[in-house]
N, C-alpha and C positions, 0 to 999 in steps of 0.2 A: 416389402418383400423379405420374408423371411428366410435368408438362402440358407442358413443354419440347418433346416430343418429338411432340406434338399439335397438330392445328389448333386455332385461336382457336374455330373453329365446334365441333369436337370436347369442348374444354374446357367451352362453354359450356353445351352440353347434357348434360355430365356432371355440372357444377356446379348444374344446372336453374336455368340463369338466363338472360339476354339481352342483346344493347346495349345496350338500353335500361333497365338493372339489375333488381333486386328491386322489388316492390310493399315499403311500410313496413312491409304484415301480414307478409310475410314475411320479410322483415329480424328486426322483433321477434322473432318466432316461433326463429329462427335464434340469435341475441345470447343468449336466454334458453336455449338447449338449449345451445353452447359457451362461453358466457361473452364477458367483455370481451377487447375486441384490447389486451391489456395482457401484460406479463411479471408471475410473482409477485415477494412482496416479497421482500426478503434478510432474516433472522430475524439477530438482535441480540442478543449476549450480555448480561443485565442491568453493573449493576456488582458487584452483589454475586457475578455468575458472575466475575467478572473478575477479581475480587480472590480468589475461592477457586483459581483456577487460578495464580496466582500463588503462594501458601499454601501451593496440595499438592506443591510441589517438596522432596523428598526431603531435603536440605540444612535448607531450611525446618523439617520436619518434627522434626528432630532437635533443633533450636535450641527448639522450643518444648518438645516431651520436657523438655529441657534446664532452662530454663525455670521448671515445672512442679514438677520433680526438688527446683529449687535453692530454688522457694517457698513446698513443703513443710518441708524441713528447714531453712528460715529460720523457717517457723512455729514449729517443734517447738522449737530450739536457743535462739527467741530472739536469733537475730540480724541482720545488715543483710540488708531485700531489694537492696541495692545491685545482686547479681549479675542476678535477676530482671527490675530495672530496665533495665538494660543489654540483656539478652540481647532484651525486647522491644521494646525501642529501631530494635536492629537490624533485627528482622524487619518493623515497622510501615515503615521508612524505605525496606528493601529494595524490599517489596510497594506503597508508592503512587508509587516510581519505573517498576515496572514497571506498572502499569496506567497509567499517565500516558503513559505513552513509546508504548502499544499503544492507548491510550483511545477511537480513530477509530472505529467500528463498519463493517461492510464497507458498503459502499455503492454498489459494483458493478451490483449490479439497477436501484436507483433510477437512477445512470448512464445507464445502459442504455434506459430508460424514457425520461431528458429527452430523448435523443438523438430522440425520434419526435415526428411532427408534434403539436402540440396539435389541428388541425381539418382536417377532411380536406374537398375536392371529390367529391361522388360521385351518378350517376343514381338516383335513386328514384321510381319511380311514372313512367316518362321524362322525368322534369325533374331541371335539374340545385338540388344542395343543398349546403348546406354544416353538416357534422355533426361532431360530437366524434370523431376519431380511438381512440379506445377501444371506439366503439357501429358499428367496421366488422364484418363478418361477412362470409365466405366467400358468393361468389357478386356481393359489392358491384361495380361497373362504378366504376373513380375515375378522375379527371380530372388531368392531370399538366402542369405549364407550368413552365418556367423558374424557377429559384428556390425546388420546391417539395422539402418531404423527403419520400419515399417511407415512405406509413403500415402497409405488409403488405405481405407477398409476394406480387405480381399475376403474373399470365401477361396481356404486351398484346396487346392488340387494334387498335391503331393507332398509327403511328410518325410524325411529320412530323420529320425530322434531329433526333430524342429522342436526348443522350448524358447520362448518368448517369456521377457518378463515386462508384464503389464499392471507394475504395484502403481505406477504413476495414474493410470486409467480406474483402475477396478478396485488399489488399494491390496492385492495380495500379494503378500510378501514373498510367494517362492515362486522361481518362474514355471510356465506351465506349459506341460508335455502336448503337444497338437497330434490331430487327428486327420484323417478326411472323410471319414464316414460321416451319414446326415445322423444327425443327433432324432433323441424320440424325447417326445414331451412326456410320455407316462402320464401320470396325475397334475399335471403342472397346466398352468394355463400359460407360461411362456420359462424359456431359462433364462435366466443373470447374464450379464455380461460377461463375468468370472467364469463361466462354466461354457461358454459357448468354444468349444475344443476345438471345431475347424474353420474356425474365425481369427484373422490377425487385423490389430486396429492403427491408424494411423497413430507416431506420436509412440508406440511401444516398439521393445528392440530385441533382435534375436540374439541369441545369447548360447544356444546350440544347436547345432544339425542342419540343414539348410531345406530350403522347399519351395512350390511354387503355387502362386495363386492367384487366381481371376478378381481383379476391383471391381466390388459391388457399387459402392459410395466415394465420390472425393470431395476438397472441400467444406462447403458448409453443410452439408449432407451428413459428411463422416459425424462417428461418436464426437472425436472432436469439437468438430463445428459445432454440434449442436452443445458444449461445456463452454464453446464460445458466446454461440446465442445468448446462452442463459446467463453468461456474463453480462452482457454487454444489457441484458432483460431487467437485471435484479437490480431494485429503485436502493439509491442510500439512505441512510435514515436519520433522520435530527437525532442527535444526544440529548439527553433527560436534559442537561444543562443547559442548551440551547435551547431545549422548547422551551426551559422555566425563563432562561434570561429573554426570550420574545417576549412571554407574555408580561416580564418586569418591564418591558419598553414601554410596551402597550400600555397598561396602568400608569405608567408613570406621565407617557404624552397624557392620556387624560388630562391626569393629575394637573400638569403643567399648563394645561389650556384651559379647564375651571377655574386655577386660581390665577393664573393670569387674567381671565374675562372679569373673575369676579372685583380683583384691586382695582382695576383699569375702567373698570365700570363705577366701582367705588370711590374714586380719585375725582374722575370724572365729575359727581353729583356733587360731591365737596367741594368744586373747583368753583361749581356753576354756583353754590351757593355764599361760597365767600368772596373771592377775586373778581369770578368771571371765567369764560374760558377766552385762553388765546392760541396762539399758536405755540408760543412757549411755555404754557403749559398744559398742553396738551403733549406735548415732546417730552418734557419733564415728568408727566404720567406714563408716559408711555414708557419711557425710562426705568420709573421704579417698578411696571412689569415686566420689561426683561430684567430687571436686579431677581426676581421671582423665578424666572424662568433659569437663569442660570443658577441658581440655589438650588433647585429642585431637580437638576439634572447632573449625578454624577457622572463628571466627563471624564473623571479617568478609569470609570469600571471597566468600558471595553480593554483598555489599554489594558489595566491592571489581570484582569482575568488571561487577556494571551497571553503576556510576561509570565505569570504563574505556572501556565502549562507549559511553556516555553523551556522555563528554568525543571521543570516536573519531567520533559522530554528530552531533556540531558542529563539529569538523577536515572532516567530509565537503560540509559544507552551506555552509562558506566557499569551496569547492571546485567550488559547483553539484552536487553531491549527495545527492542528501534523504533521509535514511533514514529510513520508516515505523516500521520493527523492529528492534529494537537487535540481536536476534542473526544480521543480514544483516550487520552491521558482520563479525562474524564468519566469515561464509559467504566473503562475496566472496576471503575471502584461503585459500579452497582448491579454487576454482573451478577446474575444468580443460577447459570446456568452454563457449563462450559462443557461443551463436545468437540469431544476430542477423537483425533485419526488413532488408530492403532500404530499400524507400522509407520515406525521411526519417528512417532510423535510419544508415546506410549512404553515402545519398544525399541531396542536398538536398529532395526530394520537388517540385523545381521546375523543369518542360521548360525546355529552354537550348537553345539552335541553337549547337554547337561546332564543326562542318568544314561548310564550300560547293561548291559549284562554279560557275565562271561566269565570262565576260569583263568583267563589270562589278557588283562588288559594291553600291556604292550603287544600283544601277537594283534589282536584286534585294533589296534589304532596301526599298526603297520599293515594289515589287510586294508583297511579304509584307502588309507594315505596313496596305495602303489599304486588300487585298482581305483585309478582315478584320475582325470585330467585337465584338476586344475596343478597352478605350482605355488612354491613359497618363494617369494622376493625376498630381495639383499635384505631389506626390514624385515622380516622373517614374518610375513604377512600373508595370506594365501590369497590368490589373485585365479579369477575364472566362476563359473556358474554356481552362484549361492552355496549348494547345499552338499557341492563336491569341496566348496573351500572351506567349509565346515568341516568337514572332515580330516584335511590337511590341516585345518588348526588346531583338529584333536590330535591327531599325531605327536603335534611339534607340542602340546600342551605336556605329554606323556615323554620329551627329548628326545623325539624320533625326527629329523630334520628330513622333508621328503628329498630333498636335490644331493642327500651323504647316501639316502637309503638307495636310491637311484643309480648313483656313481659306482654301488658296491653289487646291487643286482640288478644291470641294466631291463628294461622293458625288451621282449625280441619277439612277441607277438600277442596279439589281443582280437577278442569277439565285443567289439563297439556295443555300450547300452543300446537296446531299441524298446522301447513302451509294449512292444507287441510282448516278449516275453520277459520285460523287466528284470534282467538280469546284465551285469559287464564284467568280464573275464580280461585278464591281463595276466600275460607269463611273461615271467623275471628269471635269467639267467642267474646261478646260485655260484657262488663263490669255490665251490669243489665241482661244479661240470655239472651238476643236475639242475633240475626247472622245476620253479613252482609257479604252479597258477591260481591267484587270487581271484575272489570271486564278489562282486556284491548286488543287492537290491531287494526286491522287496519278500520281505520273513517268510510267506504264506508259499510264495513260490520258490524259493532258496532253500527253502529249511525240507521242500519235498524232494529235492534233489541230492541230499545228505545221507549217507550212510554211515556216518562216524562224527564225533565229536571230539574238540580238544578240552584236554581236562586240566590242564598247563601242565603234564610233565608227557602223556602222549595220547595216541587217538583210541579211544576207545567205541564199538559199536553201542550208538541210540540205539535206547529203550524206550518201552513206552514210557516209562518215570519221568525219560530225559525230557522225552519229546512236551508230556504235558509241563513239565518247569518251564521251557524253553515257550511253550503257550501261554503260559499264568505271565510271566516274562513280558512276552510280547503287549500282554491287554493289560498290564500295569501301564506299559510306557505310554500305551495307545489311547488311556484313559486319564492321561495328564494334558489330553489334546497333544504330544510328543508326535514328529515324524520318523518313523521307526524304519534303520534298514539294517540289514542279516548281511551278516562275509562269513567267509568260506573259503577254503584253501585244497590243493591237489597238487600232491606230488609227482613228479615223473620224473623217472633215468634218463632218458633224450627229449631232445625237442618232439614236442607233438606234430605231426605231418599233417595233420589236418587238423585245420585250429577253427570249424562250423562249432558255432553255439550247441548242437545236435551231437555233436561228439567233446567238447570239452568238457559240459557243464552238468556232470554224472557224478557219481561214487565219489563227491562232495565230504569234507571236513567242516562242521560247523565250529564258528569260533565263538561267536556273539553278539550283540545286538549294539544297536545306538539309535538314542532317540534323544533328537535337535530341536528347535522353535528358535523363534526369534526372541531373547529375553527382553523384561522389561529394560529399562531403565531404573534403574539402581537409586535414582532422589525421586523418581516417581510416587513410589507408595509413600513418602514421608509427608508428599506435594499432595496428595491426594485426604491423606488424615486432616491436613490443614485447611484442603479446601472444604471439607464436612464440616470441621469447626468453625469456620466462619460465615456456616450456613449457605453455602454454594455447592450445586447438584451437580457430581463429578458425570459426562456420558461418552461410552463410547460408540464410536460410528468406523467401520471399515467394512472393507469386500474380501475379507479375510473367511474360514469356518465358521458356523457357530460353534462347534466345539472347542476350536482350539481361543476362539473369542472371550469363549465363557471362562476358560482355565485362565486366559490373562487377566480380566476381569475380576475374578476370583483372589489372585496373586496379589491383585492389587486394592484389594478391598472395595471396587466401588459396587458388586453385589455380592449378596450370599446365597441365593438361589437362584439356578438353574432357570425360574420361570419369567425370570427381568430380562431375560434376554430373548430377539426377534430377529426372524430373519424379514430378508428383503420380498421374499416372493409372499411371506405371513403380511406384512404389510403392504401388500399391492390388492390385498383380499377385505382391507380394514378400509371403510370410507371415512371422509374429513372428517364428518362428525364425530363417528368412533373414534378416530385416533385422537381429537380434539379433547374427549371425554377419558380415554387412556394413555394417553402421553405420558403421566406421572407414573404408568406401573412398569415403565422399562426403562434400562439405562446403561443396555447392551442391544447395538442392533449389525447383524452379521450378517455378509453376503450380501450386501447393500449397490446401489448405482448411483449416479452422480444425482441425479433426479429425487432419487430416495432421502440424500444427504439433506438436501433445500427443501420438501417437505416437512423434514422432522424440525431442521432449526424456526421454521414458520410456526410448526404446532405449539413451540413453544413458546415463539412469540402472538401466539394467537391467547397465551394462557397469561399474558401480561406482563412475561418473564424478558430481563434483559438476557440476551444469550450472546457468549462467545462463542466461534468456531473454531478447533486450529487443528492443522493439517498440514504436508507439505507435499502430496498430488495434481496433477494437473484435474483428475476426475474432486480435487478437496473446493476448487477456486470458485464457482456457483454458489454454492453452500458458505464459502469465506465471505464472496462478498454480499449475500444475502443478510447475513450474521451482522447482530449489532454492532461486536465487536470482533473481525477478521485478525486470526494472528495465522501467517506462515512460520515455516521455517527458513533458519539465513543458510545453513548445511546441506542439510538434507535437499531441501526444499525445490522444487522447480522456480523458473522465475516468473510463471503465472500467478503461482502462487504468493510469493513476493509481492507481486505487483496490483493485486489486487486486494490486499490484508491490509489492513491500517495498523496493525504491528509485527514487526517482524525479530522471533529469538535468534541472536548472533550465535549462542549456542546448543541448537535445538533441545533448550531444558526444559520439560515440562513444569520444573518448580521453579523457572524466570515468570511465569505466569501469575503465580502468588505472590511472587515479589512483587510482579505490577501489580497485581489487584489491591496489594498493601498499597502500595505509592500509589495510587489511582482514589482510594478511601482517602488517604492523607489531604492529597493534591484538595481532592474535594469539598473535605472540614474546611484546608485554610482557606479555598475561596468563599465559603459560607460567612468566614468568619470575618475576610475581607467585605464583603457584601453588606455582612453587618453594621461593620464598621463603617464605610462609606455613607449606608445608607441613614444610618443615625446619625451621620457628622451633616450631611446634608437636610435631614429634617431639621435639624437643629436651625440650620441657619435659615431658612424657607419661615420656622415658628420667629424667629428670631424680628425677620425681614417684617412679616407679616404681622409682628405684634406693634412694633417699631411704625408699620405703614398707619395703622387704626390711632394711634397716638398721634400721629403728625410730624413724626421726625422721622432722617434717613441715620439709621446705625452704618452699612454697610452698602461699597458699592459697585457693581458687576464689577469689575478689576479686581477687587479686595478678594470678591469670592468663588473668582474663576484661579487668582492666586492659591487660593488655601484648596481649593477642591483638582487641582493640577500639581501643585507643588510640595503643600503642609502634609496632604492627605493621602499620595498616589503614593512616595516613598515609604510610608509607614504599613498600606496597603500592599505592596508587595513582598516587602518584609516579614509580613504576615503571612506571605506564602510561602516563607520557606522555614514557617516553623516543625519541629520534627512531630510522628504521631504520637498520640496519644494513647493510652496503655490500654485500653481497650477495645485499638483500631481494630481486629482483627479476631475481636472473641464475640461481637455482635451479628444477626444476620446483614444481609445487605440492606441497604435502604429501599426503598418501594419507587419502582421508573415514575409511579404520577405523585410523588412528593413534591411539597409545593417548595419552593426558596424559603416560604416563612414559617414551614412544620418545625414541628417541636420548640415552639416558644420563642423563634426569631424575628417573628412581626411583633408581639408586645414589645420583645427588648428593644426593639430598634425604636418602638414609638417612647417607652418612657429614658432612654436613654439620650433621644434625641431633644426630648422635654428639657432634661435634664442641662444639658449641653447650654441649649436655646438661655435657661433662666439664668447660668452663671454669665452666659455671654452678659445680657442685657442690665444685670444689674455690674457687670464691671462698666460700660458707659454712661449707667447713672453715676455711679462711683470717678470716673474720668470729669462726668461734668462739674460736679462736686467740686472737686480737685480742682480745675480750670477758674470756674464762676464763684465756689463758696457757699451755691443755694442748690436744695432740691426740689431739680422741676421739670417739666417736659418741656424740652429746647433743643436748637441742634448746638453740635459739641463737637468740635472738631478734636478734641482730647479724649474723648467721649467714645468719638469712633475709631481713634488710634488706640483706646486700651479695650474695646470691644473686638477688636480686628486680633490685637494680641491675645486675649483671652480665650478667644472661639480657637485661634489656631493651636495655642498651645493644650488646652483641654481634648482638641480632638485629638493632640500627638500624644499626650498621657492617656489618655482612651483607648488610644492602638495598644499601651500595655494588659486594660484588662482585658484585651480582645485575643491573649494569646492562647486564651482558654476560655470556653462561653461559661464552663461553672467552674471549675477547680480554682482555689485561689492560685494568683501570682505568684504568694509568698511560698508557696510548697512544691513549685514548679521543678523538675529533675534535672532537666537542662534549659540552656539557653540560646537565645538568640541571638547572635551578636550582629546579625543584620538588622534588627529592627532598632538595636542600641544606637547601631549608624545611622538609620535614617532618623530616629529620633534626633540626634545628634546637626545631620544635617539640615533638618529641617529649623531645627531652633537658630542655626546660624545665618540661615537664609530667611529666615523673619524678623531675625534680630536686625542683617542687614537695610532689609526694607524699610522698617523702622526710624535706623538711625543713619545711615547714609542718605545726604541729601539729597545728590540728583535722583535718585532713585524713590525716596522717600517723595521729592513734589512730584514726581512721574505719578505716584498713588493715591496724591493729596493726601497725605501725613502732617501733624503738627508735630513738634520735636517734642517727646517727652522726658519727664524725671526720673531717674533709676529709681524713685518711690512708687512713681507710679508703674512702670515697668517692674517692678519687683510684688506688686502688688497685684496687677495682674497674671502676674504670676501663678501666686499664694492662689487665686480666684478658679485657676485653671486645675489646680493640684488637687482639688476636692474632690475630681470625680474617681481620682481611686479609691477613697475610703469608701464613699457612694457605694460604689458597683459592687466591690467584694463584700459590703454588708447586705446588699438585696442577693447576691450570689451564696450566700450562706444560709438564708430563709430558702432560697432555690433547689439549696441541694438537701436540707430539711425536709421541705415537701415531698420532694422527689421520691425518696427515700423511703417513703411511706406505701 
């Protein structure tokens, strides 16, 4: 039902109801057949859902397999659960970071709820009442005054200068003048929400004049509701990162179950052909496939990866921004698309008077300031209805303090603004016994009621010269999209007796103009250059003009013509396809609805684009949480909006956003680079095992390499994540959402670096055996595997150094890491200990070795930086080409 488009009498007898509202029988009657004017609740994942969804990560899945595998045949064999220990070590530590870091339950609806009045004013039985805002019911008559929140969607019935500000809904910035006449559609196939004049929505607040009106909607019915629905609608969405780290699971299970089948199957036929099989070894086979199995699976990636974001989501928060979900830390850095809210994301969401006109500025900011009601606080701040406080803070800009100007020409009578003839008169007793009366509003009608103008020394009769400057005047400011109002002034000897609009507002002094907006933000356009340069599509989105849309847009460089920009009712006319096919020709869309918002962000991700949203509206929270990545505001912002963003600016800066998108790129390289690293340390030892298994002897054994892949390997891995970016984080475009983990030359490195690892490992155990026996030859070597275990470990912690950079050399590196020095550091003291501390050492089965041979595996491990930076310098040779 479109009551907009109906008379108030039309409505009411459709509603079967009256001025005089419902009887309480009927009310009841009503409440009980739709229910309360309430939103449903938001349902809440237990913790135990929370913690299984953190569990069933693929990764996850395999480490417990793992686990399981390795706490059976400690059963059978009789030896340490050490591995077992370990392995759930990780996963338990993993999983109550992750539920920790996500633990908020959504809270969006409840939001959404506080936002509505507790008690509402409303006619029952023809008298007025005061009832619980939840027990309203369609047909209710409610009573509206200054200062109240709007409890349902009413259609009014009576205006006295009612303005409502509805930016939290519709996104416009100045509150807006009500009517109660039915609206006409003209050419339109329906109006905007923004424009529907004798409509107030639940969730927006009166802000001047008072009025009443018949509830169409409550509920999930209301606008509201339905910003609730679509919350509650809109699916979340894997991050790039987590799609790619599924599908590394997934390959890597594989991975780990051919070559587990294949050893185990191969062990097997050698078994049967030389020994025999028994049950011992068969055990022993099966053994050296979990030694396989845990080689091939790094157990501390998941770990390593949250830590990163972890520590990435406290670099963001000293920065002012908060990140909800650790894998937005991720998102933002391959964002290629951010639409953004106008008002108060954009813009300061506060009218400002920035261009005049007129012969005498101080006269004109004292006509503003008198004939007006808002005031300036002890903070010398002006307090009351937008675009009157605008005005007092012209004033006080020019040393005109309204509460001294007041003190010296009190107020002694006024003709109240009313929309009907747009104009508010106020007479100020004058300090020698005479009265003047101030006059303002809108130029077209103020400036016809002028007979004289002030020239700043006295009033001389308009001309036509005057009149057309004072025109050319007006449609300059009016074509800056500026909202433009005319004062005026009238002297008198006595108080006026009769102070009707109809008799004050005559033989008029015009003084001059002002025209206000909400300015940008001031690090805006510098935030917005930067996001061009790094190849990310600055957009905006509000229920603001087109005109006055375009003029910020414009200020702000994210277009240069006029035809990037669309309105709401133009794209209600465009279908998917269309839009799907011109999405990229706009980047301005004005006068828009919450529906419209969640549209555009889908079109974009319909064109493959990662897209941000940010906003701080109740009508912004569908379209946030749709958006890959959701940023509120912490200021401005509602707390729907909050609650539904996976990031939130502590201080509504549009250029915290660049900042994250920087730290989001950073964050990203070092996990790549972590990944790298892991994933080559662990080929390494897999080729290692595997070369070691074909030969007939054990180098390495699940303890040694659940040790190095948990302990040698995870500190140097995270270390690696808090290396700083790289100097041309931010001058590249974003990366592409279906980039795999191994684009741009990350699967070969990892394969010949892993190679690389694998061969000094294996020739430091020939060398141990050497060393021990005196012959070279294939045997087992308990020296063998005590300088093979040292070498592998130490070459992968010198390895984490050429990982701090995948091409630049080390040596030319600008700054440093002093965390990864640490865990370098650490790690070498904790394998040194293992080593050479005895209980610990037969915990490992260790042989005690010689500081030659420990020094020597060494020297074996140190190789792989001259390696890497020499195939690093043919790399960037090529490249280069």
């Amino acid at each position: 039902m479109k009551t907009y488009l109906q008379t108030s009498e039309e409505v009411l007898k459709e509603l079967n109801s009256g001025r005089e509202g419902l009887s309480q029988a009927e009310a009841s009657k009503r409440l009980e057949q739709n229910g309360k004017n309430k939103l449903d609740e938001a349902k809440k994942d237990s913790l135990a859902m929370r913690l299984f969804n953190q569990l069933k990560d693929p990764m996850i899945v395999i480490l417990i397999a793992a686990a399981v595998i390795s706490g059976i045949t400690a059963a059978y064999s009789g030896e340490s659960f050490a591995d077992v220990i370990i392995i759930m070590a990780v996963v338990i530590i993993n999983s109550v970071l992750g539920v920790y870091q996500e633990s908020k339950a959504e809270k969006a609806i409840e939001a959404l709820q506080a936002i509505s009045a507790a008690t509402s004013r409303v006619m029952r039985d023809g008298k007025i009442q005061e009832i619980k805002t939840e027990d309203l019911v369609v047909g209710d008559v409610i009573l509206l005054e200054a200062g109240d929140s709007v409890p349902a969607d009413a259609r009014l019935l009576e205006s006295a200068s009612l303005k409502i500000e509805e930016a939290a809904l519709t996104g416009e910035s100045v509150p807006v003048g009500k009517v109660i006449n039915a609206l006409n559609l003209g050419d339109q196939k329906d109006i905007s929400l923004g424009d529907r004049k004798n409509m107030v929505y639940m969730g927006s607040a009166v802000v001047y004049g008072r009025g009443s009106a018949t509830v169409v909607a409550t509920g999930m019915k209301t606008e509201m509701g339905k910003i609730a629905d679509a919350i509650t609608q809109a699916k979340e969405h894997a991050t790039p990162l987590q799609i790619k780290l599924n599908q590394l699971s997934k390959v890597l299970s594989w991975l780990v179950l051919g070559i587990c089948i294949f050893i185990f199957a191969l062990s097997l036929v050698r078994l049967y052909l030389g020994e025999g099989i028994t049950g011992i070894g068969v055990l022993n086979t099966f053994m050296v496939a979990v030694s396989l199995a845990v080689a091939a699976i790094p157990e501390g990636l998941a770990a390593v990866v949250t830590i990163v974001l972890s520590i990435g989501v406290t670099n963001m928060a000293k920065e002012k921004a908060v990140i909800r979900k650790l894998t937005a830390v991720e998102t933002l850095g391959c964002t290629q698309v951010i639409c953004s809210d106008k008002t108060g994301t954009l813009t300061q969401n506060k009218m400002t008077v920035v261009d005049h006109f007129g012969f005498d500025e101080p006269l004109l900011g004292r006509t503003m300031a008198l004939c007006n009601d808002a005031r300036l606080n002890d903070e010398n701040r002006a307090e009351g209805e937008p675009t009157e406080a605008a005005l007092v803070n012209y004033g006080f800009s020019l040393g005109l303090k309204k509460r001294d100007m007041e003190a010296q020409t009190p107020r002694v009578g006024e003709a109240p603004f009313d929309s009907g003839r747009k104009l508010m008169s106020t007479i100020h007793k004058m300090a020698d016994g005479s009265f003047t009366q101030y006059v303002k509003g809108a130029p077209d009608v103020l400036i016809s009621r002028c007979t004289t103008y002030w020239d700043g020394n006295a009033q001389l009769p308009i001309t036509d010269d005057i009149c057309e400057e004072i025109r050319q005047a007006n449609k300059r400011l009016a074509d800056q999209a500026l909202r433009v109002l005319a004062g005026a002034f009238r002297s008198w000897d006595t108080m006026p007796e009769n102070q009707t609009p109809d008799y004050l507002e005559h033989q008029l002094c015009f003084v001059g103009l002002t025209g206000m907006i909400d300015p940008i933000r001031p690090e805006v356009k510098g935030a917005i250059v930067q996001c061009k340069s790094a190849g990310i599509r600055p957009v905006m989105i509000t229920g603001d003009h087109r005109d006055t849309a375009i003029a910020i847009a414009k200020q702000l460089g994210i277009i240069a013509d006029p035809k990037e920009a669309i309105t709401g009712a133009q794209l209600d006319e465009i279908s998917e396809e269309q839009l799907k096919k011109d999405i990229g020709n706009y980047s301005v869309y004005a006068r828009v609805q919450p529906e419209h918002k969640v549209r555009i962000v889908k079109a974009w991700q319909n064109q493959g684009m990662i897209v941000a949203m940010t906003g701080d509206g109740v009508n912004d929270a569908p379209s946030i949480k749709t958006a890959d990545i959701g940023v509120g505001m912490g200021i401005t912002g509602t707390d729907v909006t909050k609650n539904v963003a996976d990031m939130v600016l502590a201080d509504d800066n549009f250029a915290t956003i660049v900042n994250a998108v920087e730290e989001g790129r950073r964050i990203y390289d070092n996990i790549r680079k972590a990944i790298q690293f892991l994933l080559s340390s662990n080929l390494s030892e897999v080729i290692a095992i595997f070369v070691a298994t074909l030969l007939g002897f054990t180098i390495l054994k699940p303890v040694h390499l659940l040790w190095i892949n948990l302990i040698t390997d995870t500190f140097p891995a995270i270390a690696l994540g808090m290396e700083g970016e790289e100097a041309d984080t931010m001058k590249n475009p974003p990366r592409e959402s279906k980039e795999g983990i191994f684009s741009r030359g990350l699967g070969v490195d990892v394969i010949w670096q892993g190679v690389m690892v694998a061969v000094v490992t294996i020739v430091a155990y020939f060398v141990g055996h050497y060393i021990e026996a005196g012959v070279w030859e294939i045997a087992e070597s308990a020296d063998g595997i005590t300088m093979a275990f040292l070498t592998l470990s130490m070459a992968e912690m010198f390895h984490s150094l050429n990982m701090r950079s995948r091409r630049q050399s080390i040596f030319k590196m600008q700054h440093q890491n002093k965390f990864l020095f640490l865990a370098m550091a650490v790690s070498l003291v904790l394998t040194t200990a293992v080593i050479f501390i005895p209980p610990i050492a037969a915990a490992f089965e260790f042989e005690p070795i010689s500081l030659f041979e420990y020094f020597t595996a060494m020297g074996l491990a140190v190789v792989v930086i001259p390696i890497v930076e020499t195939v690093k310098f043919f790399q960037r040779k090529y490249e280069a080409k």
